[in-house]
FIZANU-297549 format. One record per residue (C-alpha): chain; y, z, x; residue number from 1; residue in three letters. Coordinates in nm, 4 decimals, m for minus. Layout:
N
A|Y|Z|X|NUM|ALA
...
//
This chain:
395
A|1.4299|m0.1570|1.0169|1|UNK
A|1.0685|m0.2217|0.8752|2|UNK
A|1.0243|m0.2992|0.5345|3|UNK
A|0.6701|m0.2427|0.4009|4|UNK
A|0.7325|m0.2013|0.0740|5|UNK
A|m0.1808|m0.6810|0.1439|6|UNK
A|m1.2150|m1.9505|0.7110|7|UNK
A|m1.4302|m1.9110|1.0077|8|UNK
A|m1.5376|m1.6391|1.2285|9|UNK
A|m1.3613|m1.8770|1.5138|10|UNK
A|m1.0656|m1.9037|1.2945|11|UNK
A|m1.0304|m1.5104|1.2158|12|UNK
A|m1.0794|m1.4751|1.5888|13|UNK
A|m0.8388|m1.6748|1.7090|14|UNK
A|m0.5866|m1.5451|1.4754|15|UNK
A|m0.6643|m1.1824|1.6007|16|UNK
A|m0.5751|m1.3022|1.9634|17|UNK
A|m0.2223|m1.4939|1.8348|18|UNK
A|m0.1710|m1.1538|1.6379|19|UNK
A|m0.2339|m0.8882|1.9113|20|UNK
A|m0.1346|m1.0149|2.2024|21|UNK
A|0.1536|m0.7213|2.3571|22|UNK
A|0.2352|m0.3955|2.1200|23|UNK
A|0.5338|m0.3435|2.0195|24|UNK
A|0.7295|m0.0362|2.1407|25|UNK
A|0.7977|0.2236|1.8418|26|UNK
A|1.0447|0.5604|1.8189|27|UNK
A|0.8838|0.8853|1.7664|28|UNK
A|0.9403|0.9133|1.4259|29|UNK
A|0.7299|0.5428|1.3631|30|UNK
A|0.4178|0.6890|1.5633|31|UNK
A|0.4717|0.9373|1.3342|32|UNK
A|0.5028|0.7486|1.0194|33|UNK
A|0.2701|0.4884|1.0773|34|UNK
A|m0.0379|0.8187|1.1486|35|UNK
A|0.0493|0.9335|0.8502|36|UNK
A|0.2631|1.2323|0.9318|37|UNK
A|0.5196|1.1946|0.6991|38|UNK
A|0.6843|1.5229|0.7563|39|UNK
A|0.7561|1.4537|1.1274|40|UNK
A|0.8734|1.1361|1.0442|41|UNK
A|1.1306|1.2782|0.7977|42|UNK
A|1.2514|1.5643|1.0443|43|UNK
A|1.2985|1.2595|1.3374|44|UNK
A|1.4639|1.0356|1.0701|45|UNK
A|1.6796|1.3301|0.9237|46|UNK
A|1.8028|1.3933|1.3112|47|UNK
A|1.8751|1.0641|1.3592|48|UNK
A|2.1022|1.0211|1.0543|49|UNK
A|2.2641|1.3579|1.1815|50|UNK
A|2.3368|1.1984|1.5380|51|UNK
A|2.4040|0.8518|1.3539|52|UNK
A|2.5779|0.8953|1.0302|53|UNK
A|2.7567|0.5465|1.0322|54|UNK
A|2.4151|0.3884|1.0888|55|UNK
A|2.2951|0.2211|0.8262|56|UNK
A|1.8668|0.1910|0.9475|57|UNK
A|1.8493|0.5567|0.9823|58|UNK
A|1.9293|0.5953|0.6095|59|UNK
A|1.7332|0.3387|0.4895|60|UNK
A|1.4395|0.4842|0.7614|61|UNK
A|1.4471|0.8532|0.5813|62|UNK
A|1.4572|0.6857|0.2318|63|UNK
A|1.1691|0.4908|0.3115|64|UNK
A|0.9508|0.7733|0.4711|65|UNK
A|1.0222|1.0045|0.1453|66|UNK
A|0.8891|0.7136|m0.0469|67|UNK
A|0.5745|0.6540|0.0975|68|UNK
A|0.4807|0.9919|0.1704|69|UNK
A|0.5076|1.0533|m0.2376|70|UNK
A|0.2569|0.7664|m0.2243|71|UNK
A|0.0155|0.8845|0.0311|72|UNK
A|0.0113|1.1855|m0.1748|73|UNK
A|m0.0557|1.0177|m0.5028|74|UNK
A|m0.3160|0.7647|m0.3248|75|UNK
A|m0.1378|0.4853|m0.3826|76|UNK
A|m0.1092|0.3352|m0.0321|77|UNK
A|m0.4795|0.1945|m0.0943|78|UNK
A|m0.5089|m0.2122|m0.1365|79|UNK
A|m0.6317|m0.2080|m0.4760|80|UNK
A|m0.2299|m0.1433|m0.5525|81|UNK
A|m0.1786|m0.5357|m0.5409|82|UNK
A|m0.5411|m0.6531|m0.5154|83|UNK
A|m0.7224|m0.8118|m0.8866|84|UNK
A|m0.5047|m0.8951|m1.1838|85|UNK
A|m0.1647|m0.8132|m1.1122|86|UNK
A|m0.2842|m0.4028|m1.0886|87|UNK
A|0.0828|m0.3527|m0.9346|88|UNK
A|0.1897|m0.3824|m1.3055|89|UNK
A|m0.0558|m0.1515|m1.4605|90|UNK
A|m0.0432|0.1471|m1.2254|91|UNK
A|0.0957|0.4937|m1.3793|92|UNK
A|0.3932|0.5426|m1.2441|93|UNK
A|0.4115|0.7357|m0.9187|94|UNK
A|0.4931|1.1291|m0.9862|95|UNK
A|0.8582|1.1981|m0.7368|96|UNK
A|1.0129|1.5421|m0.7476|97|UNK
A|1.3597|1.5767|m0.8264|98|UNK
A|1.4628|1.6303|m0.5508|99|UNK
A|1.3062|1.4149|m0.3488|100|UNK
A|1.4399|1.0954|m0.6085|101|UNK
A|1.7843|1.2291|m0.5296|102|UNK
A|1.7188|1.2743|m0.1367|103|UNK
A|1.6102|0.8556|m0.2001|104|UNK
A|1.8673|0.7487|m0.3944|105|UNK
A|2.1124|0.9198|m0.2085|106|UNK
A|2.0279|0.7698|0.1103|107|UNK
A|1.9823|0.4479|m0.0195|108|UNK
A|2.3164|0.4789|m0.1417|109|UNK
A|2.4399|0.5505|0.1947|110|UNK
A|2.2832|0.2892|0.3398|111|UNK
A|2.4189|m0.0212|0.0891|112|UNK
A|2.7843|0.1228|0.1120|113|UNK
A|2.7971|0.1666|0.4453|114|UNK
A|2.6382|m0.2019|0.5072|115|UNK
A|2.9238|m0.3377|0.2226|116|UNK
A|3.1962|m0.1836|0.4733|117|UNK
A|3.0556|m0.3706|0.7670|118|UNK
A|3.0407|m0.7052|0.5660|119|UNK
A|3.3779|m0.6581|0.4530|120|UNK
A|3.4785|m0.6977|0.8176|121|UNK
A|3.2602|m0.9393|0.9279|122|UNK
A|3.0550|m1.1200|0.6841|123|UNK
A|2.8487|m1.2965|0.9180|124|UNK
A|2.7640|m0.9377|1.0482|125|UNK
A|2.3632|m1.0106|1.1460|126|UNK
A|2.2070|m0.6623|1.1715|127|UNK
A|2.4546|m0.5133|0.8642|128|UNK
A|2.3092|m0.8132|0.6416|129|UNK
A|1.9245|m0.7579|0.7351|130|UNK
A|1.9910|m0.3591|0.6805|131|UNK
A|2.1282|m0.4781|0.3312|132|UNK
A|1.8285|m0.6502|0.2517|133|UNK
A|1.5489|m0.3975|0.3529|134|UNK
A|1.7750|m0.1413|0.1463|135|UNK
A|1.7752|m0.3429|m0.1321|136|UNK
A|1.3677|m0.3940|m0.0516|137|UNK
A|1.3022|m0.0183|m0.0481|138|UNK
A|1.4808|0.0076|m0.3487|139|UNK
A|1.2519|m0.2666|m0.5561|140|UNK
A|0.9316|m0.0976|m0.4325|141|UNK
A|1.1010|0.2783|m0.6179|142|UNK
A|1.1804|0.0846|m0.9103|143|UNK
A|0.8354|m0.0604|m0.9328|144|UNK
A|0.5829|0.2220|m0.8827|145|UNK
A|0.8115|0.4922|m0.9572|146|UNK
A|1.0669|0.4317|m1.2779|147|UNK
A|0.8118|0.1043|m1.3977|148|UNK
A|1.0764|m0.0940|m1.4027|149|UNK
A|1.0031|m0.4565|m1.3581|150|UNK
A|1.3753|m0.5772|m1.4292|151|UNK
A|1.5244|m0.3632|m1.2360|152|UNK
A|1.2475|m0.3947|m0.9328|153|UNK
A|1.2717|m0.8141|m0.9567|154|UNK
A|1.6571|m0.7683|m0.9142|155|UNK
A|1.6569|m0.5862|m0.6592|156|UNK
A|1.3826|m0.8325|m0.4913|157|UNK
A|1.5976|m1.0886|m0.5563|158|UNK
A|1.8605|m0.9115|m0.3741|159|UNK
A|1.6578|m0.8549|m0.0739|160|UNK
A|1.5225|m1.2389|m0.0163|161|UNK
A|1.8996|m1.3452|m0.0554|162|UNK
A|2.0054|m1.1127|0.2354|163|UNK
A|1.7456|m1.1912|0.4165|164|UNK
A|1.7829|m1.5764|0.3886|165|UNK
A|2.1474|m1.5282|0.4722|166|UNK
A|2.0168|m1.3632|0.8287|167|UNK
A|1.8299|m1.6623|0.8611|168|UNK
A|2.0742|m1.9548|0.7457|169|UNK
A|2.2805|m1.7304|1.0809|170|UNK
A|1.9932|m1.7148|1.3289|171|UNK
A|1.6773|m1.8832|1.2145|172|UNK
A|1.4838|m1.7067|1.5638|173|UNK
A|1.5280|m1.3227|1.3777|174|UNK
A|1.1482|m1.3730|1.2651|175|UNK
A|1.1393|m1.0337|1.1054|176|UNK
A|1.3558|m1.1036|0.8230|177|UNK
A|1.0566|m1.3630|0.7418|178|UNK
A|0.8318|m1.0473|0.5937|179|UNK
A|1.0513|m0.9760|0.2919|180|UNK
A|1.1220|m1.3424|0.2197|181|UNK
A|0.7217|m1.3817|0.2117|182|UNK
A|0.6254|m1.1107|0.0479|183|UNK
A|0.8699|m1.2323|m0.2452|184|UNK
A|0.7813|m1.5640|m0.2507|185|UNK
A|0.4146|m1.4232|m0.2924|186|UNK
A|0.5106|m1.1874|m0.5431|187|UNK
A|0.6771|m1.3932|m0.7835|188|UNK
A|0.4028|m1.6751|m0.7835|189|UNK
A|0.1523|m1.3978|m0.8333|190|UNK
A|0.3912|m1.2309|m1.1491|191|UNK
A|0.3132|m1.3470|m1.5505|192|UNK
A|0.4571|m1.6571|m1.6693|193|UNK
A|0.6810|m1.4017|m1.9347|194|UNK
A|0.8369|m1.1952|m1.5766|195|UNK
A|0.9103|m1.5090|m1.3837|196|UNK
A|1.1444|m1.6132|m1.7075|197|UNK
A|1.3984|m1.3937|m1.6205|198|UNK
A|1.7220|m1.4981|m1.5917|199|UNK
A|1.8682|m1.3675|m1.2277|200|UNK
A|1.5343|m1.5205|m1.0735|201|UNK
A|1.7198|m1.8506|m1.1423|202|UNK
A|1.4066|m2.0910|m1.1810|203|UNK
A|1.2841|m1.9078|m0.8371|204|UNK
A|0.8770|m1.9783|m0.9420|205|UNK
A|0.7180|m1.8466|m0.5675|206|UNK
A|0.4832|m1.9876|m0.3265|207|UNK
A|0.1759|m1.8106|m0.2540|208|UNK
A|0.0707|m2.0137|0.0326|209|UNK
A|0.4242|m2.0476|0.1475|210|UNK
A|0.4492|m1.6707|0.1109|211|UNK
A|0.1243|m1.6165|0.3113|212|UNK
A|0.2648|m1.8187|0.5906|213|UNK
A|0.5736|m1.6333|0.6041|214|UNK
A|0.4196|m1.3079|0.6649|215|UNK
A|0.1366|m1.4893|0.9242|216|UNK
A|0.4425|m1.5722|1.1040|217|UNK
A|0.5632|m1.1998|1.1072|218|UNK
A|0.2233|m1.0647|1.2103|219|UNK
A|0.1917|m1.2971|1.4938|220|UNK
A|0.5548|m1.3157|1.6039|221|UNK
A|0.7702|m1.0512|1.4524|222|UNK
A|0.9184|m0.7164|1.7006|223|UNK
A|1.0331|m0.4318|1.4262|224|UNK
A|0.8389|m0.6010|1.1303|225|UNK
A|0.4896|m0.6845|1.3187|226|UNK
A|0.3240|m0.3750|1.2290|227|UNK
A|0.4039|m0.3915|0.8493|228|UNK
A|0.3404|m0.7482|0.8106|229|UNK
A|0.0253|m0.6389|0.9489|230|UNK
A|m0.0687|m0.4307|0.6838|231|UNK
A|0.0722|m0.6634|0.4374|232|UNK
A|m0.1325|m0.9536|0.5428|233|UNK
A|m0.4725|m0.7720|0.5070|234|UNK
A|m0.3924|m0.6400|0.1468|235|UNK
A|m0.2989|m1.0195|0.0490|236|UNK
A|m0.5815|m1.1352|0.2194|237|UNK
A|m0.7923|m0.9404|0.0044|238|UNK
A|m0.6151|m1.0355|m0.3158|239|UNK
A|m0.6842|m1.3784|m0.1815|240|UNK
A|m1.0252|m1.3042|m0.1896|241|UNK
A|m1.0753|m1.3667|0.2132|242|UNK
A|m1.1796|m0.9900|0.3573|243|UNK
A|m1.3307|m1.1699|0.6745|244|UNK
A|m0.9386|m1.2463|0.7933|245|UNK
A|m0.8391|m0.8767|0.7435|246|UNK
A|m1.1066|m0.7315|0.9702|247|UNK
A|m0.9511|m0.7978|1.2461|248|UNK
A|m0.6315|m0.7013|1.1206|249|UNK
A|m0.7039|m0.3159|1.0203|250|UNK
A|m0.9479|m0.2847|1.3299|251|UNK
A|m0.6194|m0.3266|1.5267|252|UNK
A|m0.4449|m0.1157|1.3589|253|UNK
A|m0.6411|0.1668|1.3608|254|UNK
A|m0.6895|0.1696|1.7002|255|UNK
A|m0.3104|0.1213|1.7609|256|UNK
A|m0.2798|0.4509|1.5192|257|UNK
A|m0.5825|0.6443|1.5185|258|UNK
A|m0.4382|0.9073|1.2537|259|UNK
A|m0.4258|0.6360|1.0310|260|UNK
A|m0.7338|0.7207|0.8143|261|UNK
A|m0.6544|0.4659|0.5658|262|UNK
A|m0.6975|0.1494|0.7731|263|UNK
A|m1.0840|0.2636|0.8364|264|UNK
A|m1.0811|0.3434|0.4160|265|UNK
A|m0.9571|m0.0216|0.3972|266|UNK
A|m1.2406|m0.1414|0.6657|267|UNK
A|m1.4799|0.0012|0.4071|268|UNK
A|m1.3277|m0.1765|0.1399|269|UNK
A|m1.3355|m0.5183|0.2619|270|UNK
A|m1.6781|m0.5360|0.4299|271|UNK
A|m1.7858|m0.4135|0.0722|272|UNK
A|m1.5902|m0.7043|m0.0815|273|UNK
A|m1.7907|m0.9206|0.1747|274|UNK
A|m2.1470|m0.8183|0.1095|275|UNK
A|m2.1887|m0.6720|0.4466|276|UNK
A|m2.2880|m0.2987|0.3484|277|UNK
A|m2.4298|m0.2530|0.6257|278|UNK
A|m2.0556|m0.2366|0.8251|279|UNK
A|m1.9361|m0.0675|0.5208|280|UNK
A|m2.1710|0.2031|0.5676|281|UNK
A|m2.1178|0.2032|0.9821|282|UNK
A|m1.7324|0.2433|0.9497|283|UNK
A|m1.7848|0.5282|0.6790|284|UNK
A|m1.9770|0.6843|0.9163|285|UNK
A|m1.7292|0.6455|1.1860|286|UNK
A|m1.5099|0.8369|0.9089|287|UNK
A|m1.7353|1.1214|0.9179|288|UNK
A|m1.8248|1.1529|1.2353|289|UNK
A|m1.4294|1.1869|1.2800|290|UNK
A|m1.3285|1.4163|0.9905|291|UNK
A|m1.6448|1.6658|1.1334|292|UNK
A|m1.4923|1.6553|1.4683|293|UNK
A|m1.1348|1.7497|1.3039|294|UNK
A|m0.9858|1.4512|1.5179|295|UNK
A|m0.5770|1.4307|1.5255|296|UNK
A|m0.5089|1.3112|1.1582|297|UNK
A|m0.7943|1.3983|0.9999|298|UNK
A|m0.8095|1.7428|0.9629|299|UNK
A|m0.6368|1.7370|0.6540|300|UNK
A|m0.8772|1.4607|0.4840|301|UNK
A|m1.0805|1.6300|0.2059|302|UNK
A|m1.4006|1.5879|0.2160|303|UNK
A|m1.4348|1.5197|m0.1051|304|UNK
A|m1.2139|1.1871|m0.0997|305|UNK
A|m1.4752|1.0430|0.1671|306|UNK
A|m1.7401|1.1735|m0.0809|307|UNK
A|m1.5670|0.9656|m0.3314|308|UNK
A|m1.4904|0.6575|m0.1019|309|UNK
A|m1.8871|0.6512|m0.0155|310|UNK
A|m1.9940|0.7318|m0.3820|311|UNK
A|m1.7735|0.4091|m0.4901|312|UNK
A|m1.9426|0.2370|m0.2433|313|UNK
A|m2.3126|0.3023|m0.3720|314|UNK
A|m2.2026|0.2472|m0.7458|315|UNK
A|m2.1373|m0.1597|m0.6232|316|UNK
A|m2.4094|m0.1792|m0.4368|317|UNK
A|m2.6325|m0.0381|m0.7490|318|UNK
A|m2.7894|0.2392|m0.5210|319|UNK
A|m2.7201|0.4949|m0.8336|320|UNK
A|m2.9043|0.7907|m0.7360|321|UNK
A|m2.7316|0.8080|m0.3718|322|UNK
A|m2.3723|0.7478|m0.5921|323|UNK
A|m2.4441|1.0124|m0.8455|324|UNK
A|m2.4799|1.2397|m0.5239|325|UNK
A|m2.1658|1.1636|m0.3490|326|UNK
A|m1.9742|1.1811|m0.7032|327|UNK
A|m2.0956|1.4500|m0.7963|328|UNK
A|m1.9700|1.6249|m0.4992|329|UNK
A|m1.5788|1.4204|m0.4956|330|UNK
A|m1.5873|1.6297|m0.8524|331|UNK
A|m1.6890|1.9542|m0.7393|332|UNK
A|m1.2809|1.9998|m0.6185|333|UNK
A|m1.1408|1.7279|m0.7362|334|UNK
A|m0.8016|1.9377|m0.7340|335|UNK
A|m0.7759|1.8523|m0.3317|336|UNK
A|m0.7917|1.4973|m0.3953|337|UNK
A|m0.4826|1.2888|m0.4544|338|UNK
A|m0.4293|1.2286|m0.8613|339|UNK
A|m0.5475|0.8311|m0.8250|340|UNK
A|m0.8521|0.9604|m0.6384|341|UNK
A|m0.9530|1.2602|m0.8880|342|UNK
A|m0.9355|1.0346|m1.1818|343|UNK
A|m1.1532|0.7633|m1.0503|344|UNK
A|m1.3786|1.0162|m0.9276|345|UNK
A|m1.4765|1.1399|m1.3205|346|UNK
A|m1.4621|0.7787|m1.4017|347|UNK
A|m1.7075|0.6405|m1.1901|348|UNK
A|m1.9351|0.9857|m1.2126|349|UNK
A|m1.8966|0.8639|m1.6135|350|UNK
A|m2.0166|0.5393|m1.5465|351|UNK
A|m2.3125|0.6415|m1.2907|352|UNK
A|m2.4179|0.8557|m1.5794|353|UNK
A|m2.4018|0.6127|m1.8590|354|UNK
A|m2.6478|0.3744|m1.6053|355|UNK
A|m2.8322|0.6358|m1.5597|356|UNK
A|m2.8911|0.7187|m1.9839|357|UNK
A|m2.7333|1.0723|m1.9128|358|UNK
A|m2.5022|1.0468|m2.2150|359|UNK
A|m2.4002|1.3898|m2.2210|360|UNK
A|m2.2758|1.4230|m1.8665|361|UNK
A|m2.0941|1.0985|m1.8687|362|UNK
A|m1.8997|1.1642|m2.1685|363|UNK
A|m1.8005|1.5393|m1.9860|364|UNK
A|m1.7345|1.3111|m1.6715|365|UNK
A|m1.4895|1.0771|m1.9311|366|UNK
A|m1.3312|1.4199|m2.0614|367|UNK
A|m1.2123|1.4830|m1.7330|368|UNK
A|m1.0862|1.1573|m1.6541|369|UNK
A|m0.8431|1.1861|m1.9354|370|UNK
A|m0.7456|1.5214|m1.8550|371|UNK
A|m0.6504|1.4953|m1.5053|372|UNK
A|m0.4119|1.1391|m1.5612|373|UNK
A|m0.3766|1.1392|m1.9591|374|UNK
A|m0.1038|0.8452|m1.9272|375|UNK
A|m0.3084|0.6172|m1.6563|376|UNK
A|m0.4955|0.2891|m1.7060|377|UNK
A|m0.7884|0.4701|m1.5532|378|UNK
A|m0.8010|0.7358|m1.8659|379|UNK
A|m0.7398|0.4620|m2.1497|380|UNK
A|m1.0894|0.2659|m1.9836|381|UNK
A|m1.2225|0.5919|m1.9904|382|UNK
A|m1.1543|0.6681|m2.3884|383|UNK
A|m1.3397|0.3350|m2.4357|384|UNK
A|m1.6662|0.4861|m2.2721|385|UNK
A|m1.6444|0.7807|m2.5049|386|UNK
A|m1.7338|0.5596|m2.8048|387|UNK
A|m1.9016|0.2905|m2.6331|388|UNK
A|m2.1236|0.3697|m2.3339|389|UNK
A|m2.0625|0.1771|m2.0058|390|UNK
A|m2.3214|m0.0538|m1.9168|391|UNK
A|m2.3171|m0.3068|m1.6102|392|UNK
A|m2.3721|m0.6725|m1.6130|393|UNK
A|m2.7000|m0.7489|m1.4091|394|UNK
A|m2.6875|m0.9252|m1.0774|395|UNK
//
């Protein structure tokens, strides 16, 4: 069951060949997931469960592919999610249907009861235990990006290292159960002194480096988890403020899933964060060049969220005019772009504006910012720049 929920050259090279060495086999409905197609995913999931129904991974595998395809469709699958000052607290909360909560819930439900049952028998029961745990897990990312609800989502954290450490106190070789102990460990060390006061995290303070190592350990060893820790490793690289180790990380995995758009997004982002604009500007390319073509996976990327991915791109480098072009056109549609996109599409046209002393169009730009996410973090900056015009620190 996966769980995802982000030195030298020589050194980053090295670690790519410990990392990559062998691929690890994956069911139809991974390939699926992991190239975005969240639909096909579902349908092979739903089949499973079907052909399964006393199985506890194929509930916890359609709960977690209805979860992160309400994600991808919001845009919040990007690394800025965990990367800068705790953002994963200030993010709106994620916008789930009805019915697709219930479908979650539901299955997640299924999932914990049926793994109870099994422990009930045997409490030393290995895989029941781990599928406790990444329920549990999947059930701490809902609560925090969908209900924004850090007690809850800290519980049920707290629920998932236990299980996991329990799989490892019975056999300390099951490597994958490593991810979710890391990515806790991380989490908590990275969380306000006020949220780490709880009381069920029982003086539990985190390890970032500890939690790092965890997941390295995953990445380079794991078999179900690999992929996922993966991904989780380059976003916490970048938090960490080292880009240069996830290179290698996200070139990998978008050639080992080529529908993946996002890992080539994420290739932009971190040369960027490196100063290397030159790459930056190569892989967006490459994103072109593959979104003309209509290659598998990318037929459905608007081109108006590469617009807006290239147009961010100019704005940091200061190359305003060539940003004011590519915003301008993210905004043209910006009812094709996923809500996280749209909004800081108008904010950064607002704030190309505002450098460029058009005071008029950035305060339209700002309008529409707070129209299209009223309740977001993005639209309160944005109601700032309406009274006091966004200027840039020099070099």
């Amino acid at each position: 069951m996966r769980v995802v929920g982000l030195g030298t050259l020589v050194l980053v090279s090295a670690l790519a060949t410990r990392f990559f060495a062998g691929e690890s086999p994956l069911d139809p409905g991974f390939e699926a997931f992991y190239n975005n197609d969240y639909d096909g995913a579902l349908a092979y999931f739903e089949g499973q469960v079907k052909a399964h129904p006393d199985d506890p991974d194929q509930h916890n595998h359609v709960a977690q592919t209805i979860l992160y395809r309400e994600l991808f469709r919001n845009g919040s699958l990007e690394s800025q999610l965990v990367t800068g000052n705790n953002a994963f607290l200030r993010r709106s909360k994620v916008v789930i249907s009805e019915g697709n909560r219930q479908e979650f819930a539901d299955s997640i439900n299924v999932s914990l009861s049926l793994c109870e049952g099994k422990l009930k028998t045997n409490e030393d029961d290995l895989k029941a235990r781990y599928q406790l745990g990444a329920a549990h897990a999947l059930r701490s990312t809902y609560f925090f990006l969908v209900e924004k609800s850090w007690t809850e989502a800290l519980r049920e954290a707290a629920a998932a290292r236990k299980a996991q450490e329990r799989v490892l106190e019975l056999d300390p070789g099951y490597i994958d159960a490593r991810l979710t102990i890391g990515v806790y460990q991380y989490m908590v060390a990275s969380l306000p002194f006020y949220m780490r006061a709880v009381g069920f995290l029982s003086g539990f303070h985190g390890d970032r480096a500890g939690g790092l190592q965890q997941v390295e350990s995953v990445a380079r060893d794991g078999v179900s988890n690999r992929y996922d820790a993966e991904i989780v490793l380059a976003i916490l690289y970048r938090r960490e403020h080292e880009p240069a180790k996830a290179i290698p990380l996200l070139r990998h995995l978008a050639q080992r899933f080529p529908g993946n758009y996002l890992f080539l997004f994420e290739q932009v982002q971190m040369y960027s964060d490196m100063g290397d604009k030159a790459s930056a500007l190569r892989v967006l390319d490459q994103i072109e060049r593959l979104q003309a073509s209509q290659a598998p996976g990318y037929a459905a990327l608007a081109p108006e969220k590469v617009d807006y991915v290239a147009g961010n791109l100019y704005f940091w480098y200061r190359d305003y005019d060539l940003a004011l072009a590519r915003l301008q056109e993210a905004c043209r549609r910006t009812e094709v772009l996923d809500l996280n996109t749209a909004v800081l599409s108008w904010l950064r046209l607002g704030q190309v504006n505002d450098i460029l002393q058009d005071r008029n169009k950035a305060v339209a730009a700002y309008g529409e910012a707070i129209r299209t996410a009223p309740n977001s973090e993005v639209a309160a900056e944005a109601k700032h720049y309406l009274s006091s015009p966004y200027r840039r620190a020099a070099k």
